[in-house]
TORKOL-4160 file (C-alpha; in steps of 0.2 Angstrom, whole numbers, padded with zeros to 4 digits, m for minus):
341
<pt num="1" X="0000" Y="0000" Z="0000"/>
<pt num="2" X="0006" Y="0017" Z="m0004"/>
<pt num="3" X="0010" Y="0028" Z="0008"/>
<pt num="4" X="m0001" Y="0042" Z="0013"/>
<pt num="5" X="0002" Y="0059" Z="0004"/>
<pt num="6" X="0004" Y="0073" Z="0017"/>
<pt num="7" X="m0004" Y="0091" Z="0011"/>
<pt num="8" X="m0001" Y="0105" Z="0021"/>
<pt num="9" X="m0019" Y="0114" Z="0022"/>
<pt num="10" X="m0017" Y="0129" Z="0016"/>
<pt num="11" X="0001" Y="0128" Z="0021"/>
<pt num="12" X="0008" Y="0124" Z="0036"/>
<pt num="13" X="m0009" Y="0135" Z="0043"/>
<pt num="14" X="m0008" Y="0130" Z="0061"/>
<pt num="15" X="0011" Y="0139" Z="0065"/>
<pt num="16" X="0006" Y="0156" Z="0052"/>
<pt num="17" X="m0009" Y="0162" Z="0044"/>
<pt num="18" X="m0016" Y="0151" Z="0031"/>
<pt num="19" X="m0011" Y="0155" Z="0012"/>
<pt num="20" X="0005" Y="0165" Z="0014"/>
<pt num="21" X="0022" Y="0163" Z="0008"/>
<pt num="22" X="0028" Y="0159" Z="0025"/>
<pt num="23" X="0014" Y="0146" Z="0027"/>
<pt num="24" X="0020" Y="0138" Z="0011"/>
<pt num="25" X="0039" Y="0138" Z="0012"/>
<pt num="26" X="0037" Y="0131" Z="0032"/>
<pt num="27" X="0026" Y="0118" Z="0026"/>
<pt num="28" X="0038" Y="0112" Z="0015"/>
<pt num="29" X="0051" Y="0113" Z="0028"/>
<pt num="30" X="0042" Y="0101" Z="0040"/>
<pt num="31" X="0040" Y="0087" Z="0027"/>
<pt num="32" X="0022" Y="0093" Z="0018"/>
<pt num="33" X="0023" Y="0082" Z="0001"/>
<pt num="34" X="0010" Y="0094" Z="m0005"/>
<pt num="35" X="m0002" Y="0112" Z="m0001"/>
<pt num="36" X="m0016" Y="0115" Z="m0004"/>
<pt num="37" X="m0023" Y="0134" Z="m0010"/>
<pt num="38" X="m0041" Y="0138" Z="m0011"/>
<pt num="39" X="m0043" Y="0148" Z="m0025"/>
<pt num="40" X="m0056" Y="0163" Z="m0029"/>
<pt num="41" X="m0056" Y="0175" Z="m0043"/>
<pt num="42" X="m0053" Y="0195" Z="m0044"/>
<pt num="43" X="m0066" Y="0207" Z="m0056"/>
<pt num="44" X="m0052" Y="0207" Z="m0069"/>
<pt num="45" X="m0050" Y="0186" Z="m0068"/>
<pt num="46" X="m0034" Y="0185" Z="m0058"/>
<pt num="47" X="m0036" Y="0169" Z="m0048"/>
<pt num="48" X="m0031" Y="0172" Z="m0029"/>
<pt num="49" X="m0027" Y="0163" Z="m0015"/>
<pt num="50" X="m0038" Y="0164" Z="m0001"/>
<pt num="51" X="m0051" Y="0152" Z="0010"/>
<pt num="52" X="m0066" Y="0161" Z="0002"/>
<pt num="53" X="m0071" Y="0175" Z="m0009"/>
<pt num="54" X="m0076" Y="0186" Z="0007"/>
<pt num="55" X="m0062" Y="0194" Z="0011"/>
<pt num="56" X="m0061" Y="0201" Z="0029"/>
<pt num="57" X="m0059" Y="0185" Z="0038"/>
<pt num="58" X="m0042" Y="0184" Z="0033"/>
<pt num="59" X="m0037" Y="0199" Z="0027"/>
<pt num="60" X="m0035" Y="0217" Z="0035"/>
<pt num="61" X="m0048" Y="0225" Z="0021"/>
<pt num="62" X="m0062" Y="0231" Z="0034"/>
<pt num="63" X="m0051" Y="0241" Z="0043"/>
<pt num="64" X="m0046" Y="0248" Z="0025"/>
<pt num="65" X="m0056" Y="0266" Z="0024"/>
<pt num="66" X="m0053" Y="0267" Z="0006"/>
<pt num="67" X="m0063" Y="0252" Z="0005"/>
<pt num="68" X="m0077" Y="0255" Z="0018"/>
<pt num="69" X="m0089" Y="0257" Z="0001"/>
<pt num="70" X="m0084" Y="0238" Z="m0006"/>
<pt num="71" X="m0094" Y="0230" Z="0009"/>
<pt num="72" X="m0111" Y="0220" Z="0005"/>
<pt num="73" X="m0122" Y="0207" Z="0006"/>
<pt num="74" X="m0125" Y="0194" Z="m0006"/>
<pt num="75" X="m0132" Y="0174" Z="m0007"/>
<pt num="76" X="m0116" Y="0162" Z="m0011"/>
<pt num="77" X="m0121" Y="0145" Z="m0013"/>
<pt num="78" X="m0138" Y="0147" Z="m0003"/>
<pt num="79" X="m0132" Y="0157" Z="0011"/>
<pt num="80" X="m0133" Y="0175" Z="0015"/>
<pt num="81" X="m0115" Y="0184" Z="0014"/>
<pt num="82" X="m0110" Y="0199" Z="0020"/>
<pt num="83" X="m0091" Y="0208" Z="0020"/>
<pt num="84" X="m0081" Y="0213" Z="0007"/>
<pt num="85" X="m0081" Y="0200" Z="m0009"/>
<pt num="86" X="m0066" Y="0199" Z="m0020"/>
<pt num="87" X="m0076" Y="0198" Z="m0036"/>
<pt num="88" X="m0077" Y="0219" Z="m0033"/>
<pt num="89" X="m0058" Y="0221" Z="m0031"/>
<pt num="90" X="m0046" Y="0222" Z="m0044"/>
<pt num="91" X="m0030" Y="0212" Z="m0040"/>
<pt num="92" X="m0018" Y="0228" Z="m0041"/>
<pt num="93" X="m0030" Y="0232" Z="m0025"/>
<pt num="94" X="m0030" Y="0216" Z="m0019"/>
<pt num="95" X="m0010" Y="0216" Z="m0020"/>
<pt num="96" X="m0011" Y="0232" Z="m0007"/>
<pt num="97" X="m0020" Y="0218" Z="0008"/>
<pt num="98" X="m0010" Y="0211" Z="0021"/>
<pt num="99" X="m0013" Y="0193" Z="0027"/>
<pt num="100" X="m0022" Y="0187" Z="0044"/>
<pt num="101" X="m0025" Y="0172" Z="0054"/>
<pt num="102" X="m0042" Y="0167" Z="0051"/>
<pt num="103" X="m0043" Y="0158" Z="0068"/>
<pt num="104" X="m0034" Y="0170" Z="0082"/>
<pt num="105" X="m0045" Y="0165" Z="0098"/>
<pt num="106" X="m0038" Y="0148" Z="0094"/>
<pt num="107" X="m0020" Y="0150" Z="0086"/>
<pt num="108" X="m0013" Y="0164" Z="0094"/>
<pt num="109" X="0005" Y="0162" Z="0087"/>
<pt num="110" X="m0004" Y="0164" Z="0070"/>
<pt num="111" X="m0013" Y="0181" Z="0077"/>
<pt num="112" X="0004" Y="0188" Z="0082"/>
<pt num="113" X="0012" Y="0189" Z="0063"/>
<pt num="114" X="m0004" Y="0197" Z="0056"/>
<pt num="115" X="0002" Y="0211" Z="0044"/>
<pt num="116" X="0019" Y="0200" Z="0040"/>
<pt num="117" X="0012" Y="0194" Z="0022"/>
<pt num="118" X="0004" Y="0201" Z="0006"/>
<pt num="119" X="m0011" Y="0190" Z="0001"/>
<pt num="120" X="m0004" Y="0180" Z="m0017"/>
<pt num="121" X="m0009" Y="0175" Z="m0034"/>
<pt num="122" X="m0012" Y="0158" Z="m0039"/>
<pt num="123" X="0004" Y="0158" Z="m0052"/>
<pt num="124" X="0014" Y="0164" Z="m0038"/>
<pt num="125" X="0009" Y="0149" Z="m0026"/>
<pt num="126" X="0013" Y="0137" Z="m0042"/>
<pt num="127" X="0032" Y="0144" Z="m0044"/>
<pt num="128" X="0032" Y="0145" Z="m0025"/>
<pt num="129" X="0027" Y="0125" Z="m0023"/>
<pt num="130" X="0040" Y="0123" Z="m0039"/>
<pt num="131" X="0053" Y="0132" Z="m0028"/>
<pt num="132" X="0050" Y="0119" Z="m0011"/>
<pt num="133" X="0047" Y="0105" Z="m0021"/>
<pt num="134" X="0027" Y="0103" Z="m0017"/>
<pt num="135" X="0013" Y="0096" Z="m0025"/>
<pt num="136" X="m0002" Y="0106" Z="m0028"/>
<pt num="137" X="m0020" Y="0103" Z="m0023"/>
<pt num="138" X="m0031" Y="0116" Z="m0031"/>
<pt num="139" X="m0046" Y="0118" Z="m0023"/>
<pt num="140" X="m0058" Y="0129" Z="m0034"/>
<pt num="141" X="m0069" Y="0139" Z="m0023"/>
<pt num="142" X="m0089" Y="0142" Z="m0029"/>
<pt num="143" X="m0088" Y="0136" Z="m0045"/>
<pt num="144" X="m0106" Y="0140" Z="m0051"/>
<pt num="145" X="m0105" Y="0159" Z="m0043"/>
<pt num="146" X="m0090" Y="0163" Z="m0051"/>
<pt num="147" X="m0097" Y="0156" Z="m0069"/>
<pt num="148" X="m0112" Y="0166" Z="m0066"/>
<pt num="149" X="m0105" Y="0182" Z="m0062"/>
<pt num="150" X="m0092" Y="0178" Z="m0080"/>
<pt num="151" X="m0078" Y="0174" Z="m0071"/>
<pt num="152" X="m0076" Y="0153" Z="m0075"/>
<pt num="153" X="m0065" Y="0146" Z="m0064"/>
<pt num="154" X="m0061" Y="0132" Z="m0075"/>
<pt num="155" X="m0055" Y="0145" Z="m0090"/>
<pt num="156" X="m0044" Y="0154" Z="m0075"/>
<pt num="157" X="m0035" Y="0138" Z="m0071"/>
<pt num="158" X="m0030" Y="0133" Z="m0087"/>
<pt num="159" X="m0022" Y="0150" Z="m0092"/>
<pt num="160" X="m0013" Y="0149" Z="m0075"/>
<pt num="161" X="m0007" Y="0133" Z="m0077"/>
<pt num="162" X="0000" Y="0137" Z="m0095"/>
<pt num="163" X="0004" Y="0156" Z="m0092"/>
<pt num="164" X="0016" Y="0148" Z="m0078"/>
<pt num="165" X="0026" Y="0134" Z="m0088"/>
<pt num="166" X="0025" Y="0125" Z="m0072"/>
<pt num="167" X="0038" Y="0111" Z="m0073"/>
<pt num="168" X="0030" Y="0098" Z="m0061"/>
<pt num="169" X="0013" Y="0095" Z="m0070"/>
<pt num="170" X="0009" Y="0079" Z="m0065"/>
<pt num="171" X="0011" Y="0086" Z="m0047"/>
<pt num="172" X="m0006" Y="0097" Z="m0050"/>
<pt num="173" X="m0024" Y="0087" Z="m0042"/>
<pt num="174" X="m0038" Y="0098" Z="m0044"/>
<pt num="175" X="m0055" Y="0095" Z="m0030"/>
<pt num="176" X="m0070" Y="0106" Z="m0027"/>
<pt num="177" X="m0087" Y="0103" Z="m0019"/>
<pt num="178" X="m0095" Y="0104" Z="m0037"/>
<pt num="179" X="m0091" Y="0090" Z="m0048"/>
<pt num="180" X="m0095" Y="0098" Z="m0067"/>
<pt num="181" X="m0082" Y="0112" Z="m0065"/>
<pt num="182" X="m0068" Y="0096" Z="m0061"/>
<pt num="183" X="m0073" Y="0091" Z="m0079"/>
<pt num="184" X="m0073" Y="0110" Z="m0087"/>
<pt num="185" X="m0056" Y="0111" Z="m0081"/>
<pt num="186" X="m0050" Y="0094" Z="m0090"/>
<pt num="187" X="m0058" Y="0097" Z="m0104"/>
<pt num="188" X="m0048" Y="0112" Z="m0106"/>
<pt num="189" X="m0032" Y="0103" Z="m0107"/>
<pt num="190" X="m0026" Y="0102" Z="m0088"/>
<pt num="191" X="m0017" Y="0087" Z="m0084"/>
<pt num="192" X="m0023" Y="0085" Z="m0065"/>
<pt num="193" X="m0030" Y="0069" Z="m0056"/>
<pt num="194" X="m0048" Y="0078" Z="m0051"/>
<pt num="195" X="m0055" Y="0073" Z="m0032"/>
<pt num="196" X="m0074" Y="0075" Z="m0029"/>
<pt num="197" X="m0075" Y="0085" Z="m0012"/>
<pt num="198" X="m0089" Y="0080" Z="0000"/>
<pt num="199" X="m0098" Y="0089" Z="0015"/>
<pt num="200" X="m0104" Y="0076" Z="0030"/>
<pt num="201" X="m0121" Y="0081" Z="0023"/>
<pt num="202" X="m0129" Y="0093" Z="0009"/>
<pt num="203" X="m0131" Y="0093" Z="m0010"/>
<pt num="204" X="m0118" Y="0100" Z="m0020"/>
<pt num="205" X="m0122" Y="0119" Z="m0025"/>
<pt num="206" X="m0121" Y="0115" Z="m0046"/>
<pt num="207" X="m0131" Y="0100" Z="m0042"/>
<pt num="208" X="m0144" Y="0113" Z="m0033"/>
<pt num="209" X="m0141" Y="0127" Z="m0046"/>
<pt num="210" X="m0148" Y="0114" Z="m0058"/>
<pt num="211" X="m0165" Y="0114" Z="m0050"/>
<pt num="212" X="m0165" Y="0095" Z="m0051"/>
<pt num="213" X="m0177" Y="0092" Z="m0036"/>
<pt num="214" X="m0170" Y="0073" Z="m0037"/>
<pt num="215" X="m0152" Y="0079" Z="m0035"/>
<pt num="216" X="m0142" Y="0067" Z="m0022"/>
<pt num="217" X="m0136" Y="0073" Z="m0007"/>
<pt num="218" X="m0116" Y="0070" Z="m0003"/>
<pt num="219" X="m0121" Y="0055" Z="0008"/>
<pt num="220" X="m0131" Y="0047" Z="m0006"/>
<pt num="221" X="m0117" Y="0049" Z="m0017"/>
<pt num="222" X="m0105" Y="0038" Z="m0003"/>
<pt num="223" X="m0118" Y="0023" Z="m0006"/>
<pt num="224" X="m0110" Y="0008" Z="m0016"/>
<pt num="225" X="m0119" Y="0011" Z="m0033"/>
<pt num="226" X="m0116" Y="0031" Z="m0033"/>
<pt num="227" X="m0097" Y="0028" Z="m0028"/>
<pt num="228" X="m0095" Y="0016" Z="m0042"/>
<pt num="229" X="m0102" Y="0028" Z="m0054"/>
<pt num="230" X="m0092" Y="0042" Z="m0047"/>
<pt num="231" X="m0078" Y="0031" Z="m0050"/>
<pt num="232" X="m0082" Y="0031" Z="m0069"/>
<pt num="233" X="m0080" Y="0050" Z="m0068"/>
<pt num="234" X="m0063" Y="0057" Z="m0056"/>
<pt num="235" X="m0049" Y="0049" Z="m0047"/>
<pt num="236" X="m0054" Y="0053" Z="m0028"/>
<pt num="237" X="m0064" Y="0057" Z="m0017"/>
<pt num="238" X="m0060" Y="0068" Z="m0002"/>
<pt num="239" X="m0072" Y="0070" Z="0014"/>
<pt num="240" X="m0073" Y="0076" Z="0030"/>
<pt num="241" X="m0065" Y="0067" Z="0042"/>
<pt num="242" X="m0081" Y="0066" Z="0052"/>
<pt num="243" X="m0086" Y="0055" Z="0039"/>
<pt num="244" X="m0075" Y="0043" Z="0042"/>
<pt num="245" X="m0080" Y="0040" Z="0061"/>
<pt num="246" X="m0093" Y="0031" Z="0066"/>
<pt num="247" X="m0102" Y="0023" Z="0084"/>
<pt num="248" X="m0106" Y="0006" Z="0091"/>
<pt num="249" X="m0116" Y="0013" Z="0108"/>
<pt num="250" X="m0103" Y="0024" Z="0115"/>
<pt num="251" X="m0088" Y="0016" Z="0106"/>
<pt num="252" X="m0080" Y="0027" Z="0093"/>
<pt num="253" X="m0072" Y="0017" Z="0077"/>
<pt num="254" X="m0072" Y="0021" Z="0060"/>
<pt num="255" X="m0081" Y="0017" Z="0045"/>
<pt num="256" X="m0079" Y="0006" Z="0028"/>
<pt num="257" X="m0081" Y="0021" Z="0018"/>
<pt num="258" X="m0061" Y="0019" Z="0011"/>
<pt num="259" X="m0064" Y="0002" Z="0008"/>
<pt num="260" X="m0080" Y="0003" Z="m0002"/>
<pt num="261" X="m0074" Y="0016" Z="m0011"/>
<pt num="262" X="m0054" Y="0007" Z="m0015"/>
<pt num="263" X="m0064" Y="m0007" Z="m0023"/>
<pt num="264" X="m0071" Y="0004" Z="m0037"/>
<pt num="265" X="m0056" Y="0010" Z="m0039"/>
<pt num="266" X="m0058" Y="0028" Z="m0029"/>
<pt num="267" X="m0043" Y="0034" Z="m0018"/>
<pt num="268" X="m0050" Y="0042" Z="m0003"/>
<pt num="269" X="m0045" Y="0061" Z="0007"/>
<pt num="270" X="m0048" Y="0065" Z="0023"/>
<pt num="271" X="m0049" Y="0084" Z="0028"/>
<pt num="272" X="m0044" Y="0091" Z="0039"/>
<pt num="273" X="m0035" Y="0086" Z="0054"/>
<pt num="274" X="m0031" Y="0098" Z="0069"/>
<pt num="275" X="m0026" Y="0096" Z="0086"/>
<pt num="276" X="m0037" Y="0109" Z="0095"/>
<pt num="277" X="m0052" Y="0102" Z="0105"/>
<pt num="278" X="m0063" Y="0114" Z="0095"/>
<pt num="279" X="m0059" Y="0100" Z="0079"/>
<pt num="280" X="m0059" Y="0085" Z="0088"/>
<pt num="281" X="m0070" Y="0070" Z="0091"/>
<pt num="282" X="m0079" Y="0072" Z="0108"/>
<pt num="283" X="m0071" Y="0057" Z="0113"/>
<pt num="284" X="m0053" Y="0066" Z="0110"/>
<pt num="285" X="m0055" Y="0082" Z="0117"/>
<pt num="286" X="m0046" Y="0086" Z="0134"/>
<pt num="287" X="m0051" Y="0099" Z="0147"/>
<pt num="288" X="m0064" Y="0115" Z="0140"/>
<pt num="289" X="m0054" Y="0125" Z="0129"/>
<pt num="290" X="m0057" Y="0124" Z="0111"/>
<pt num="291" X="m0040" Y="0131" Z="0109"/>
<pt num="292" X="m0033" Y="0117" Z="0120"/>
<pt num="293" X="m0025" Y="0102" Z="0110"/>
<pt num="294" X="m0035" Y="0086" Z="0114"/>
<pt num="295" X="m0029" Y="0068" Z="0112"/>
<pt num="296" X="m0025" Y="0069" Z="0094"/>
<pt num="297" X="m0013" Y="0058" Z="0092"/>
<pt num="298" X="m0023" Y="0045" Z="0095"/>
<pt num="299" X="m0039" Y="0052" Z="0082"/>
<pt num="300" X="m0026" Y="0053" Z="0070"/>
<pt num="301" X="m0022" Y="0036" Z="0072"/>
<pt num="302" X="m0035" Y="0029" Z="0069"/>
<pt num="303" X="m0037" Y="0039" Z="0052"/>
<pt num="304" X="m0018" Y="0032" Z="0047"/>
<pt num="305" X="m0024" Y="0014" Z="0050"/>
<pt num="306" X="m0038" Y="0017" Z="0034"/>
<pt num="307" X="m0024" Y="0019" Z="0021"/>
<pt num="308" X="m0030" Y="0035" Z="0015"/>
<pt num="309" X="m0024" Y="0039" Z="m0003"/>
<pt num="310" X="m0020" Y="0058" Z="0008"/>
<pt num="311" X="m0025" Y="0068" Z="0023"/>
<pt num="312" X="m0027" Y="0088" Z="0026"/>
<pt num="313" X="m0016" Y="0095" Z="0040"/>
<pt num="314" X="m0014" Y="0111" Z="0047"/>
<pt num="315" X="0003" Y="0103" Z="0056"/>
<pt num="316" X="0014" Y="0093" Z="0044"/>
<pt num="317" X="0026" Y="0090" Z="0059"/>
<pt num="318" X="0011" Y="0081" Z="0068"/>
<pt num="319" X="0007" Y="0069" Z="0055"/>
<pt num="320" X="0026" Y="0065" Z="0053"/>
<pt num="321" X="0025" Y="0061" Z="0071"/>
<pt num="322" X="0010" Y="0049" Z="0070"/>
<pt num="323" X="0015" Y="0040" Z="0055"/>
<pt num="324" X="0032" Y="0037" Z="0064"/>
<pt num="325" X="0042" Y="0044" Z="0049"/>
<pt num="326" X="0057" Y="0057" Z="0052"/>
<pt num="327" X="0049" Y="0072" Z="0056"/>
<pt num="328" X="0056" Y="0090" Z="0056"/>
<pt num="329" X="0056" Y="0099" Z="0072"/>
<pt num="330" X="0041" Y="0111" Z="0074"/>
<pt num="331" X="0045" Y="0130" Z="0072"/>
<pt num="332" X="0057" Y="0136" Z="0087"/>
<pt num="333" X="0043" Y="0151" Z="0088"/>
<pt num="334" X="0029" Y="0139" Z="0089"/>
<pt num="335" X="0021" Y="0142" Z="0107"/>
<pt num="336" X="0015" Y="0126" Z="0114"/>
<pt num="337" X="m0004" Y="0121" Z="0116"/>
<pt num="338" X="m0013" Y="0131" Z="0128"/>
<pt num="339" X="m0013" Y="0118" Z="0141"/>
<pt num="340" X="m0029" Y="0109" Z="0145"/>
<pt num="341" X="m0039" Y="0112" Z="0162"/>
């Protein structure tokens, strides 16, 4: 069996804020074999690197008075938004944002080097993964919102990819929640393995955006016959981790979704794996801080014993550590879990 293929979530996101170049180049130092950059698009089509298309949540733009006027509401994928969208910046304004830790009240050490980076472009992170010798897993960010406001995501990969020369192409995986755009992106030419990403529960928002009233939720589409016909149509699938758990009375153990799913043929991800409590099975967590880091050693585990084709972590060093491989020591700046009480 292969091993498992380590991608650093958004970079190594638990030590710095989450798709910077410091992220990126120290999750490369402490053993990542691959990041993974969410991608979202600018007015004038410049593919970006950032968790979502609203911007303040990890980014200093609503404290940014020339921009006060950009903020909004708006429906994405079925819910209500409000903040500042990047789909009304233009990336020379985008260039002008600093970086910030999406999660301070639970990574502190992340909080304290808000400011340090510029937010980058997704040809930047290709020549950056290039540089460190990562992989890349492209995760394209509301596929059918950016296609119906003209700016196809699919379209934007491809001239990225190309517009690069990127040397390591057969290091490139593409995944998003919404299967159709997977295939836009192939049929434009990408080499990419394509992974199917899975919510715990839901319907994926093209299949909504259809107005198929039939359409199958991400749980129907685990069942034997949908994972077979997935099968047919991308390489992977990657899933909550949550998914992969499941209870015999108050006994946690995990379930036969990497098994059904190898014997179609399907690799199967797991996202995303963090230490905090706040991420935890209820069974792992330690004390009552959300901040504090449970028994994770032991949840993580259990998800190496699968044989997962990959796993998600905001802590390369962590998994190293858990899979027993040589792992890099863990930032001498990394402050250690706030303890549990």
């Amino acid at each position: 069996m292969q091993p498992t293929t380590l991608i650093a979530h958004r970079g190594a996101s638990g030590w710095a804020p989450e798709h910077t170049e410091t992220a990126i180049r120290l999750a490369a130092e402490l053993g990542a074999d691959a990041v993974e950059p969410d991608l979202v698009a600018t007015r004038d089509g410049v593919l970006v690197v950032r968790h979502d298309n609203e911007l303040s949540e990890t980014t200093d733009v609503a404290a940014r008075a020339e921009f006060a006027d950009r903020r909004r509401s708006q429906p994405i994928d079925g819910h209500e938004l409000e903040g500042w969208f990047v789909e009304d910046f233009t990336w020379a304004e985008v260039a002008t944002l600093r970086a910030r830790e999406r999660l301070p009240h639970l990574r502190p050490l992340g909080a304290r080097q808000d400011g340090r980076d510029r937010v980058l472009r997704f040809d930047e992170l290709l020549t950056l993964a290039d540089e460190t010798g990562l992989g890349v897993v492209a995760e394209l960010k509301h596929a059918t919102h950016h296609a119906a406001i003209g700016l196809p995501l699919d379209e934007l990969v491809a001239d990225a990819v190309r517009g690069t020369r990127w040397r390591a192409p057969g290091a490139l995986v593409v995944e998003s929640f919404e299967e159709s755009v997977l295939h836009a992106v192939r049929e434009r030419g990408v080499e990419a393995r394509l992974v199917y990403l899975m919510e715990h529960d839901g319907t994926a928002a093209d299949l909504v955006a259809g107005g198929d009233a039939s359409a199958p939720t991400y749980a129907e589409q685990r069942e034997d016959a949908a994972l077979a016909a997935l099968a047919s149509r991308v390489d992977a699938i990657s899933v909550a981790k949550s998914v992969l758990f499941e209870r015999d009375g108050e006994r946690l153990g995990t379930s036969d979704l990497v098994e059904r799913a190898r014997a179609v043929g399907l690799g199967t991800i797991a996202w995303t794996l963090r230490p905090e409590n706040a991420f935890l099975e209820p069974e792992h967590r330690l004390g009552e801080h959300d901040a504090a880091w449970g028994d994770w050693t032991t949840e993580w585990g259990m998800l190496a014993a699968l044989g997962l084709e990959a796993v998600f972590v905001d802590h390369p060093d962590l998994w190293r550590r858990v899979t027993a491989r040589d792992a890099p020591a863990a930032p001498r700046s990394a402050c250690p879990p706030p303890a549990a009480r």
